[in-house]
C-alpha angles and dihedrals in degrees: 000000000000128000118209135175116218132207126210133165122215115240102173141006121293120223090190119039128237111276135159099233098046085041087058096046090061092048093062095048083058085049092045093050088036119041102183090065079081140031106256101007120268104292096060090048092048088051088067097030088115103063102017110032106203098213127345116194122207121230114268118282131195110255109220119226127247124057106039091192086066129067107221125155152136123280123167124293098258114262101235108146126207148185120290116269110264101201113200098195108067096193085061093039085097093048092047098052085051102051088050086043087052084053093052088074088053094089106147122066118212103237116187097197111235135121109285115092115257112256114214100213088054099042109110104236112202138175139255090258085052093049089060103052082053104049113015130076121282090245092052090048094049086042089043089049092056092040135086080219116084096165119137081186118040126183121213123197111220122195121240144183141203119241127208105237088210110049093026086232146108080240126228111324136298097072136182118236124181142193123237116186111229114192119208122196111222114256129281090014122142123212121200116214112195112223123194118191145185101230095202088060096040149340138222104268094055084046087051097050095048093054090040084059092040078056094046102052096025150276123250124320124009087018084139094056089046115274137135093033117149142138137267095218098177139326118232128209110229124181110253110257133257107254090181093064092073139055099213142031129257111194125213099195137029107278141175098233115217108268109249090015088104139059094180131032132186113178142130110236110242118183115214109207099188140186137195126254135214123020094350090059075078108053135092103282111009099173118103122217109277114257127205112210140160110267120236110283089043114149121226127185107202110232121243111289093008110085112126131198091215108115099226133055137194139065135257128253124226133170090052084123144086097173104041111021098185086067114134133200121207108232089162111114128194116233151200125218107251118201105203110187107213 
């Protein structure tokens, strides 16, 4: 398999977030429209997905500024829990819940991507005031700066209405408004997507040019009225990492981790309710079954006789359709080696 890191460059608001397995979803509707993205067109790949995964895509990340022949950015701060502060000194004990309360803010870790393992205890946690003077615009940092609001992405919530198909109308009051969040990345801002691939099924260009026409068209909900449009700037070849140098797994992407794999788990729930696109948004029942799955920064301790060098983890899900029952969710995640020093 092939690692890549891809940049893209937000152009409008997203109504759903980057995320790998919707990512991927999309991915599949541009396979299934194009066959040649893929050897043997989508069926055939879906058919082995289980044991040989032909491409699995991370969650989006901020790109820092500075050197663009590195990929540095900004992932999650890893999701490792531990036991409540005891503080011995009881004339301290005022100053000590309000310096962790201070780290709680510090939610995003800086990862320059290379080949030793992340280490929780020398990572540089930052903010989210921090991760905008890294990664944003001069203009939305010196309006970020001046502003109650520090956010690189902000959600706005828009107002909408139902119409009545048959009278092109709200209908009589009272009516029945409702809110739609709407997230908008800060200007100038990068995002990397990793992309792990099987190189025997695909390669980068035909990848690229799947996610440049999602882009084009529009990512998630709202994509019709505009949203979710960005740019694939340029797609760069990593060496896979090496899994063996950690103890642990740090997972770029929501996943559904193999049951008995782990005898350890660190992770925040997160509840995809998912729906089908194209032809099938308009069919009788185009919900998917809800899946519950690890978020992205989620930590795994393999269990004893179980670590892998493979760089992703994770298992599909299938059965999640009524109306097409061959649908598949990734709940493969890429991952980096973690090295947690007990």
């Amino acid at each position: 398999m092939k690692w890549y890191a891809v940049i893209i460059e937000p152009e409008s608001g997203f109504g759903t977030p980057l995320k790998g397995d919707t990512l991927f979803g999309h991915f599949c509707w541009e396979v299934a429209w194009d066959k040649t993205l893929v050897e043997g067109g989508l069926d055939a790949q879906l058919s082995v997905y289980h044991k040989a995964p032909f491409v699995i895509f991370s969650s989006a990340f901020p790109r820092l500024k500075g050197d663009k022949q590195k990929v540095i950015c900004a992932i999650k701060k890893p999701a490792l829990a531990g036991p409540l502060p005891t503080f011995t000194d009881p004339d301290k004990r005022i100053e000590n819940y309000r310096k962790k309360k201070e780290e709680k803010k510090n939610q995003w870790v800086v990862c320059e991507y290379g080949s030793e393992p992340l280490e929780p205890t020398t990572l540089e946690s930052i903010n989210e005031q921090e991760l905008i003077s890294l990664c944003a615009g001069d203009s939305w940092v010196d309006h970020s700066a001046s502003s109650e609001q520090h956010d690189l992405y902000l959600n706005v919530t828009y107002a909408h209405n139902t119409i009545n198909r048959l009278t092109w109308s709200t209908g009589d009051p009272p009516f029945a408004p409702y809110n739609l969040p709407v997230g908008y990345y800060a200007p100038e801002i990068e995002l990397v997507v990793f992309v792990l691939l099987n190189e025997s099924a695909t390669d980068i260009e035909n990848v690229t040019r799947g996610l440049q026409r999602i882009g084009e068209f529009g990512f998630g909900r709202d994509a019709s009225t505009g949203m979710g449009r960005f740019r694939v700037k340029e797609a760069k070849e990593l060496p896979i990492p090496e899994i063996d140098k950690g103890n642990a797994y740090y997972t770029l992407a929501p996943c559904v981790p193999e049951q008995g794999s782990f005898s350890i788990s660190f992770f925040s729930p997160f509840i995809r309710f998912g729906r089908h696109g194209g032809h099938l948004a308009r069919s009788r029942n185009p919900f998917k079954n809800p899946v519950v799955m690890a978020d992205e920064g989620a930590v795994f301790f393999p269990a004893e006789g179980t670590k892998d060098t493979m760089p992703y983890i994770g298992r599909p899900v299938r059965g999640v359709s009524k109306a097409e029952p061959a649908s598949v969710v990734q709940g493969y995640a890429p991952i980096l080696p973690l090295l947690v020093r007990s």
